[in-house]
C-alpha positions as CSV (number, residue, x, y, z in Angstrom):
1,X,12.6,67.8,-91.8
2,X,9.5,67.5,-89.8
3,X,10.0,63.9,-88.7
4,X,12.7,64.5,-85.9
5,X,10.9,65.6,-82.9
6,X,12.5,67.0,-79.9
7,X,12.7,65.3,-77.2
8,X,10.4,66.7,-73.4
9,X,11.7,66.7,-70.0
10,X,9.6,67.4,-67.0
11,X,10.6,70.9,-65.4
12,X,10.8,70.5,-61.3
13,X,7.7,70.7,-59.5
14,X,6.1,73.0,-62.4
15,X,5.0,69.6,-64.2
16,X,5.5,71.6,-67.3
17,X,6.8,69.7,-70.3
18,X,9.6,71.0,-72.1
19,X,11.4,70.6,-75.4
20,X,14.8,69.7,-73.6
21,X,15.8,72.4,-76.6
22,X,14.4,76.1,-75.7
23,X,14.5,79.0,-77.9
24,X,16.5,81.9,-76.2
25,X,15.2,85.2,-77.3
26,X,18.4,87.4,-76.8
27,X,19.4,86.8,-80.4
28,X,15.9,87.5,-81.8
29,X,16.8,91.5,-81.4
30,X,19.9,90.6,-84.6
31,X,17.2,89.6,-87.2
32,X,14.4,91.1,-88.6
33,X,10.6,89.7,-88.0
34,X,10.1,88.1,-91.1
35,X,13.0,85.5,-90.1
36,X,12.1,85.5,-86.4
37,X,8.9,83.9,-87.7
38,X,10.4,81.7,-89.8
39,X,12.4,80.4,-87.4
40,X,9.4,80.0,-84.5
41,X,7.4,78.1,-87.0
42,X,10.7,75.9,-87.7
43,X,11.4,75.4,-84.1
44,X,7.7,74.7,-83.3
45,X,7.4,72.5,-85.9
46,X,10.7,70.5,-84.3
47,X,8.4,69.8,-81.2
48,X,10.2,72.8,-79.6
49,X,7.6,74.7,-77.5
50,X,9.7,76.6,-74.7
51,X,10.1,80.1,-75.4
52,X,12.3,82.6,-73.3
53,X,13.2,86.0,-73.6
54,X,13.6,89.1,-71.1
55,X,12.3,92.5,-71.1
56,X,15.5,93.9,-71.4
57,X,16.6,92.6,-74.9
58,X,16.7,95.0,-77.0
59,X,14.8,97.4,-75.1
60,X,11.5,95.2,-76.0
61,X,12.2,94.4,-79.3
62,X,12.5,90.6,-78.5
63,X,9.1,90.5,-77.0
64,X,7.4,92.3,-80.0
65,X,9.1,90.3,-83.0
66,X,8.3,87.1,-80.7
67,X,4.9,88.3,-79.3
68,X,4.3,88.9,-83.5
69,X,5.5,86.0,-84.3
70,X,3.5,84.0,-81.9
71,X,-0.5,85.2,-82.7
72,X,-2.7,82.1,-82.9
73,X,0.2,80.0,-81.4
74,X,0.2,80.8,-77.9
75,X,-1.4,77.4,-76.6
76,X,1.5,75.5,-78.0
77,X,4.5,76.7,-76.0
78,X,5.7,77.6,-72.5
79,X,6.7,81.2,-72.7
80,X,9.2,83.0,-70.3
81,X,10.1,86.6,-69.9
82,X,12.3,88.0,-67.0
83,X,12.9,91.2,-65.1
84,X,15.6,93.0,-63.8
85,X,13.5,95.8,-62.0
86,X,14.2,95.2,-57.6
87,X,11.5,97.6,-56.7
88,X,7.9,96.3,-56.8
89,X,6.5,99.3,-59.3
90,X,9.2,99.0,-61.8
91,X,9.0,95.1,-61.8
92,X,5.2,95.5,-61.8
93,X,5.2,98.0,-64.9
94,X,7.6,95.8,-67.1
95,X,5.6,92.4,-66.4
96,X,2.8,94.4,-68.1
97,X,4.9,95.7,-71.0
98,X,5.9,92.0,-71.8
99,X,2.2,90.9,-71.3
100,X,1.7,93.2,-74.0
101,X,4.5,92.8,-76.0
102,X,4.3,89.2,-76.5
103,X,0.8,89.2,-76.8
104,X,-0.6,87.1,-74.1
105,X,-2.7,87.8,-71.5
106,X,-0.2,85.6,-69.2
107,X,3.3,84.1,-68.6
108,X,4.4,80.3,-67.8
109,X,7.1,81.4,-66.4
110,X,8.9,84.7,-65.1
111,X,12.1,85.2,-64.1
112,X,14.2,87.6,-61.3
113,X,16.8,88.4,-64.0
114,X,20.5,88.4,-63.2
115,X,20.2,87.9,-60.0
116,X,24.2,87.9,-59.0
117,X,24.7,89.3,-55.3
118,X,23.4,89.3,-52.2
119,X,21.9,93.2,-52.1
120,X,19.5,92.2,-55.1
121,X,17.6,89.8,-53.0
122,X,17.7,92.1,-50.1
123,X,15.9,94.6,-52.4
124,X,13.4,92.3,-54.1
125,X,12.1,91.2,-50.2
126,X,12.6,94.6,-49.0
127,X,9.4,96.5,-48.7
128,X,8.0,97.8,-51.9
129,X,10.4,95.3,-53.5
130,X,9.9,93.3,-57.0
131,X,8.8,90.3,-54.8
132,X,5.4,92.0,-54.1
133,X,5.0,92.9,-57.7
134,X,5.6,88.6,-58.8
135,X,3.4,87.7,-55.8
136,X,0.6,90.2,-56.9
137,X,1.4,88.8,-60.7
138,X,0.9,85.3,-59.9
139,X,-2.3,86.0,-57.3
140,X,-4.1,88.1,-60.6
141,X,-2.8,84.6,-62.4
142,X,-0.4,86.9,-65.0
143,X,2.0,84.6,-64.1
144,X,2.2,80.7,-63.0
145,X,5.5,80.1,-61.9
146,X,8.6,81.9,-60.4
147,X,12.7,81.4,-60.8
148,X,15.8,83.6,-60.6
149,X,18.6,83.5,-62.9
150,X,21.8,84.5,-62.0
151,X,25.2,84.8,-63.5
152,X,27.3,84.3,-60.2
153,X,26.4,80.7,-59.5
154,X,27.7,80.2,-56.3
155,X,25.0,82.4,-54.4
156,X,22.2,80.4,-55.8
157,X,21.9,78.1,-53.1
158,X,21.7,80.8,-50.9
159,X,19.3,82.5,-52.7
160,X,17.0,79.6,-52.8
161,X,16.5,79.6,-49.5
162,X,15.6,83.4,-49.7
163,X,12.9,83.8,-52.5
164,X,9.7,81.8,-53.3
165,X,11.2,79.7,-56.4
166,X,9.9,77.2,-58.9
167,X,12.6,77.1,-61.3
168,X,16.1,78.6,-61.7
169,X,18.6,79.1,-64.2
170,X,22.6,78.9,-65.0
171,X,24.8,77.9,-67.0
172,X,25.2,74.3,-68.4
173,X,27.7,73.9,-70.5
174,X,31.2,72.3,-70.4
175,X,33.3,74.9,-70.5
176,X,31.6,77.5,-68.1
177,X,31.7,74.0,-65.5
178,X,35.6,74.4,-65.5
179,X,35.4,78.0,-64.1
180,X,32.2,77.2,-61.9
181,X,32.5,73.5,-60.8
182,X,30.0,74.4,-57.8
183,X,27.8,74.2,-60.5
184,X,27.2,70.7,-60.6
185,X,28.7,70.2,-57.6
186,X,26.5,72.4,-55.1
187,X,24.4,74.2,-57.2
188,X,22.7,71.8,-59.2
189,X,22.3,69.6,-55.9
190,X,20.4,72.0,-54.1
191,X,18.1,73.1,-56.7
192,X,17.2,69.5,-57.1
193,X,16.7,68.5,-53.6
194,X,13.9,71.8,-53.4
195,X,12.5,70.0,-56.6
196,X,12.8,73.0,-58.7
197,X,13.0,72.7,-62.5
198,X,16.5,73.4,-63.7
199,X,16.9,76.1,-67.7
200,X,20.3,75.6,-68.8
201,X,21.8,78.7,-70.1
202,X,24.7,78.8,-72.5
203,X,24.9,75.4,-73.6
204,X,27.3,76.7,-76.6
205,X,28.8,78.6,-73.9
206,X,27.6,81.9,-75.8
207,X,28.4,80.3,-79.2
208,X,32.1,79.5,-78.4
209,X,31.6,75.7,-78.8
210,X,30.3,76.1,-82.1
211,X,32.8,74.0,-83.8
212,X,31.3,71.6,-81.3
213,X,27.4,71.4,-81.1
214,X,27.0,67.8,-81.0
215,X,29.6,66.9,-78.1
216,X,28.3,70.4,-76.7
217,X,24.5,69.3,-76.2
218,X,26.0,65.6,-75.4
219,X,27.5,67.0,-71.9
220,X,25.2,69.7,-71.7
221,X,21.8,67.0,-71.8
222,X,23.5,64.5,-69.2
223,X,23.9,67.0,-66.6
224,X,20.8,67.8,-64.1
225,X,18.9,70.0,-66.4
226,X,15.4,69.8,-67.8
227,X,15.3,72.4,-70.8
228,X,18.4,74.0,-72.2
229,X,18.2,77.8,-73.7
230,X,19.8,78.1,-76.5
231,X,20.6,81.1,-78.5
232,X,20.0,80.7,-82.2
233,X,19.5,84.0,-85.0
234,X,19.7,81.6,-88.4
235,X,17.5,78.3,-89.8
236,X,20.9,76.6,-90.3
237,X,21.8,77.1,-86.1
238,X,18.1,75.8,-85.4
239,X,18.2,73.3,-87.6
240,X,22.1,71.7,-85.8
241,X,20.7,71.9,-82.4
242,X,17.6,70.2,-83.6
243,X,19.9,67.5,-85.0
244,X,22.1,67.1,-82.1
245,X,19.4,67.1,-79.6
246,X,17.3,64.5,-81.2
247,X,20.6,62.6,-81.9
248,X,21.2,62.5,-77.8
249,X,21.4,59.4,-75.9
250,X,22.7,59.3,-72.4
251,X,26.7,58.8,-72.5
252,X,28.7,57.2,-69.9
253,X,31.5,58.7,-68.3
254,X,34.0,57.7,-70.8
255,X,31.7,59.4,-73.1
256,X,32.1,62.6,-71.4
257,X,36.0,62.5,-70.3
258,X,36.5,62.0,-73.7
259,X,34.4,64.9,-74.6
260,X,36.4,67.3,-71.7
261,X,39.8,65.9,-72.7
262,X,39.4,66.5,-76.9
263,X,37.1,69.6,-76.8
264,X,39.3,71.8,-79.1
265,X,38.2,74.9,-77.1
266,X,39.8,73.6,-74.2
267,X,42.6,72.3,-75.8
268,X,46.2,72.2,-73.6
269,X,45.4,75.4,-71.5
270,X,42.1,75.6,-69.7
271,X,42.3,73.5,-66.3
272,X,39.2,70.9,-65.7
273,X,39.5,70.8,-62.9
274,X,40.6,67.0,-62.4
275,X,42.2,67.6,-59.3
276,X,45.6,65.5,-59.7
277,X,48.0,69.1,-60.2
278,X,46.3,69.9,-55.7
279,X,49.5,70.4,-53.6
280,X,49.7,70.1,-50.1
281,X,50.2,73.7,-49.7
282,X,48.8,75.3,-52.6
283,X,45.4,74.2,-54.7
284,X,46.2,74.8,-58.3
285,X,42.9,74.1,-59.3
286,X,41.6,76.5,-57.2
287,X,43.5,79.4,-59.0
288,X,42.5,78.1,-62.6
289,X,39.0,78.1,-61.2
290,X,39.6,81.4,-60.4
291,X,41.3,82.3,-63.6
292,X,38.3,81.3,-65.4
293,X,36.1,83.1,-63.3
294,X,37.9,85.8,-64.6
295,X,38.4,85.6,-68.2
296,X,36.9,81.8,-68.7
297,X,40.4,81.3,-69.0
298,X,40.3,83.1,-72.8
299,X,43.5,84.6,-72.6
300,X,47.0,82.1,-73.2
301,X,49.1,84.4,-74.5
302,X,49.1,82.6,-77.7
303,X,49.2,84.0,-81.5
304,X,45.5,83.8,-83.2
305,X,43.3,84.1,-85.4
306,X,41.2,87.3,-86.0
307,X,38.0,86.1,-85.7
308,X,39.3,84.1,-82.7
309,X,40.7,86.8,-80.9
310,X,38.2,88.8,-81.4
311,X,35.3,86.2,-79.7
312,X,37.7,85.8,-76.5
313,X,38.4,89.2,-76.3
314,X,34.3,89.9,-76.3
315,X,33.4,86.8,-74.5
316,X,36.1,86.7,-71.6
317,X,35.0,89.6,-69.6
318,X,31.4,88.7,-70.6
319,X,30.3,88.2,-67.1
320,X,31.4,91.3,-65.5
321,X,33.1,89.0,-62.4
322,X,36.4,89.9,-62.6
323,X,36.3,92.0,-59.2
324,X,35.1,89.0,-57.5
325,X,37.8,86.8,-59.2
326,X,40.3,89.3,-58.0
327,X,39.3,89.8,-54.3
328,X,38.6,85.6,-54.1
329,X,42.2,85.4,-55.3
330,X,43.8,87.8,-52.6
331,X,44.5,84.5,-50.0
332,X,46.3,82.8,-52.3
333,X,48.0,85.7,-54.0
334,X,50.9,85.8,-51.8
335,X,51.5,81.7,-51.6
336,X,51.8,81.7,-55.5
337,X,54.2,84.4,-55.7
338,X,56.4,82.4,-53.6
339,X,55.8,79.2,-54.9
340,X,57.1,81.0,-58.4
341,X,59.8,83.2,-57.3
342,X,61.2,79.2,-55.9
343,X,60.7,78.0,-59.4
344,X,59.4,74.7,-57.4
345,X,58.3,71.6,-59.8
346,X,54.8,71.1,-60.7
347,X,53.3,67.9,-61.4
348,X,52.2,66.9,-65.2
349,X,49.3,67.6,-66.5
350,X,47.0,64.8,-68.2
351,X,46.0,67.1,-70.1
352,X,49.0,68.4,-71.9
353,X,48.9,71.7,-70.0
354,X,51.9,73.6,-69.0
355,X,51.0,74.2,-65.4
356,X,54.0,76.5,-64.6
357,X,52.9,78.6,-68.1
358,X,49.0,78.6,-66.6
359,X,49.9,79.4,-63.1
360,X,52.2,82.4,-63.8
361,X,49.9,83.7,-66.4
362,X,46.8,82.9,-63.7
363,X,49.1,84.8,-61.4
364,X,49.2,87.6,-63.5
365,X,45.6,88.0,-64.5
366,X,44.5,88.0,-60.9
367,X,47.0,90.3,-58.8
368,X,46.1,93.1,-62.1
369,X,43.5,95.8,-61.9
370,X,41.2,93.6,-64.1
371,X,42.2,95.2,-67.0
372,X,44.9,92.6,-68.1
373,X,46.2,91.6,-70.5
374,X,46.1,95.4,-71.6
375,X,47.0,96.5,-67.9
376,X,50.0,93.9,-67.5
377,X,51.0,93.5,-71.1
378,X,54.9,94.2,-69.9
379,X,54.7,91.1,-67.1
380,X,54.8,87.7,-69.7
């Protein structure tokens, strides 16, 4: 096992090497510390040495079983923690928790966490905001470097013109890129031009692509990204990321249509975004975008499995933007409900999808309360 080494990347203007596989500490908090060990000394012994995790997991219990699990094996790794404190003595008393907690008398890298709407950066640079607390951190050299993750991509490139950033973080993974295609096409672009290093989050798009971890960390590595965070709580997850990361070479783009156009979790009903169903007077894609931003496009209104059912019912609503789907929708609200009261043809779909299905059901979704399919259960 300890012949496959995973592969570094170079993260932005850091100059920090990265295992271009990162262990996310969110899923630490499900397993006790004998097995978080066991799984650091795996990972580390992989060639893994990025570690991330966030004061708020678990209330601290990520930190301690990682900060435990990580004596006499600091000097090895890049380690990350973020915060989600705005003012500057909140995010000042939680850096110091996680120094203690994990052990370390400093952090690679620390992170404004969650970072999703404009009043949160007005509050970090606001007097006696968090920014004062990371600026003070990295001065007293508690901390090296600086990045924001946020779960409402768009704003990022905003946002990086507002705060003092090295890295930043979002989502890289192919599903989450059909509800957020200013991912790669805005998002990713800026953060590049400003040289900052790019974490992926999600790249198993919280574990739904699990019956595709190879094709997953095959798109997921050829995007702009220098170290993906993965979530992992078991030796046998580690040890399938570890195999499909090694196992990456860069595809071409057949290589990834083909991944887009089989992916079973996408199957005949969530919208990639190709482009070819755009009307002159109504952009389809632009509603399925917004669908997705709303449930990642989870619900279909088709029979499943328990265990299935039961991951979309969690994982849809995972984001908390369905408010912003909603009120984005409004413009086009009353353009689709004419367009289906007419009953007007739609083209095909290359990818098997019945458009006038997705756009009623889209409809549907979005001109609800947010509480659909529960709150519009009557409508389909």
């Amino acid at each position: 096992m300890g012949e496959r080494r995973i592969p570094q990347r170079v993260l932005g203007k850091t100059g920090l090497k990265v295992s271009v596989l990162g262990l996310g500490g969110f899923h630490q908090v499900e397993i006790g510390q004998s097995y978080v060990e066991r799984l650091v000394e795996r990972y580390l012994e992989a060639g893994g040495n990025y570690i991330e995790t966030a004061r708020s997991y678990g209330g601290g219990a990520a930190e301690r079983k990682l900060g435990r699990a990580l004596v006499g094996k600091r000097a090895e790794i890049v380690l990350v923690s973020k915060t989600g404190q705005r003012e500057a003595e909140g995010a000042w008393q939680e850096i110091n928790e996680s120094l203690e907690a994990l052990k370390t008398d400093y952090l690679d890298i620390l992170l404004y966490h969650g970072v999703n709407d404009r009043e949160a950066v007005k509050a970090i640079l606001a007097p006696g905001g968090a920014a004062q607390a990371f600026a003070r951190a990295r001065e007293e050299g508690m901390v090296h470097f600086i990045g924001v993750s946020s779960h409402w991509p768009q704003l990022l490139p905003w946002v990086m013109e507002q705060l003092d950033l090295d890295v930043v973080m979002y989502w890289v993974n192919y599903l989450d890129f059909c509800h957020y295609p200013e991912i790669p096409q805005q998002v990713a672009p800026a953060a590049r031009s400003k040289r900052l290093g790019i974490i992926g989050m999600k790249p198993l798009a919280d574990g739904y692509l699990y019956r595709s971890v190879r094709e997953a960390f095959t798109f997921a590595l050829a995007q702009e990204v220098d170290v993906l965070a993965c979530g992992f709580n078991s030796l046998e997850m580690l040890e399938r990321d570890i195999e499909a990361v090694c196992a990456w070479t860069q595809p071409n783009v057949q290589v990834l249509e083909t991944i887009l156009r089989d992916a079973p979790e996408l199957g005949d009903y969530v919208c990639r975004q190709c482009g070819q169903c755009r009307l002159p007077d109504l952009d389809l894609p632009k509603v399925f975008e917004l669908e997705g931003k709303f449930d990642r496009q989870m619900f279909d209104g088709r029979p499943k499995e328990a265990p299935d059912y039961a991951l979309r019912q969690r994982l849809g609503p995972w984001f908390h933007n369905q408010e912003r789907a909603i009120t984005l929708y409004k413009p086009y609200a009353e353009r689709v409900r004419t367009f289906l009261e007419e009953s007007r043809p739609l083209p095909a779909c290359p990818y098997g999808i019945d458009l006038s299905w997705k756009l009623r059901l889209a409809h549907l979704k979005l001109t609800s309360d947010g509480r659909f399919p529960a709150g519009a259960a009557d409508d389909f």
